[in-house]
C-alpha positions as CSV (number, residue, x, y, z in Angstrom):
1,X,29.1,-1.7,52.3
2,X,31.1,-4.9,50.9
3,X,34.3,-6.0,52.2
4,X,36.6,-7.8,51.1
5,X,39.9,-9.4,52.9
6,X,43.4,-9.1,51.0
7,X,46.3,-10.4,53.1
8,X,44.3,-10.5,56.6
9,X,43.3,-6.9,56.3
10,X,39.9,-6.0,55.5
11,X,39.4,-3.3,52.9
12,X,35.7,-1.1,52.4
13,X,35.0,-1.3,48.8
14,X,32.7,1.9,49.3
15,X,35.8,3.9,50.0
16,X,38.1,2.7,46.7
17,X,39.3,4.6,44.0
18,X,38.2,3.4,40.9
19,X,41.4,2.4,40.0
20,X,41.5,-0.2,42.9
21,X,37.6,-1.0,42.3
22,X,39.0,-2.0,38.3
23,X,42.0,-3.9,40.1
24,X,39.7,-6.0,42.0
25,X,36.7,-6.3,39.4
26,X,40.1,-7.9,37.4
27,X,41.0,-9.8,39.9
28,X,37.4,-11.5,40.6
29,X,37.5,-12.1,36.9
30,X,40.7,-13.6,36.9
31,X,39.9,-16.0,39.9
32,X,36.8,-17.0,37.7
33,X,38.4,-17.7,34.7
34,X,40.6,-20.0,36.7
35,X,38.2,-22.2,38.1
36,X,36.6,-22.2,35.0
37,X,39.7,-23.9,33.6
38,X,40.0,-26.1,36.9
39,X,36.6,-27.3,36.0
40,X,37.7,-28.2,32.3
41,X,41.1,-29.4,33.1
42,X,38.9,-31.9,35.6
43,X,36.5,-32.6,32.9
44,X,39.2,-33.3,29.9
45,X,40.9,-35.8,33.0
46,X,38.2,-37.6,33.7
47,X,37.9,-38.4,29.9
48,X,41.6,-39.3,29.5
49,X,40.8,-41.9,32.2
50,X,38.4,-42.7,30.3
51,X,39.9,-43.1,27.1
52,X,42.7,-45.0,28.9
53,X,40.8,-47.3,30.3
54,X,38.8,-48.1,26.9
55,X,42.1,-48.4,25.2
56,X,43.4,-51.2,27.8
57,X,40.3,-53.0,27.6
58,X,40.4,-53.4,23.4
59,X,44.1,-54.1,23.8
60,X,43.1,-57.0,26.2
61,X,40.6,-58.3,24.0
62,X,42.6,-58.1,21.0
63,X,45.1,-60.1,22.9
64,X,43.0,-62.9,23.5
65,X,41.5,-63.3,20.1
66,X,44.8,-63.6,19.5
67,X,45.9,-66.2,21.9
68,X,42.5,-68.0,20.9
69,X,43.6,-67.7,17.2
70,X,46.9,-69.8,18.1
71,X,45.5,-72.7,19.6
């Protein structure tokens, strides 16, 4: 018999009504749908630092072919 633990009380999901077993079968969707977009939020991050860091490095070397281009 599964348990689960809402609140510091443990609940018998054998002895729900079906309207609290569709409550918590949204709930446990919900909760994976949210660390599915934790996991692309971390993902599209990662590439912003990524993109950031490109973006400093061709501004850098843009600014010394420039400073080479003076002299």
């Amino acid at each position: 018999m599964p348990k689960i633990k809402i609140d510091d009380v443990e609940y018998d999901t054998e002895n729900m009504s079906d309207n609290a077993k569709a409550q918590l079968a949204s709930l446990q969707f919900n909760e994976a749908h949210m660390h599915r977009l934790r996991n692309e939020l971390a993902i599209a991050d990662t590439a912003r630092m990524a993109y950031s860091s490109a973006l400093k490095k061709e501004l850098e070397t843009l600014k010394s072919k420039k400073v080479a281009k003076k002299d």
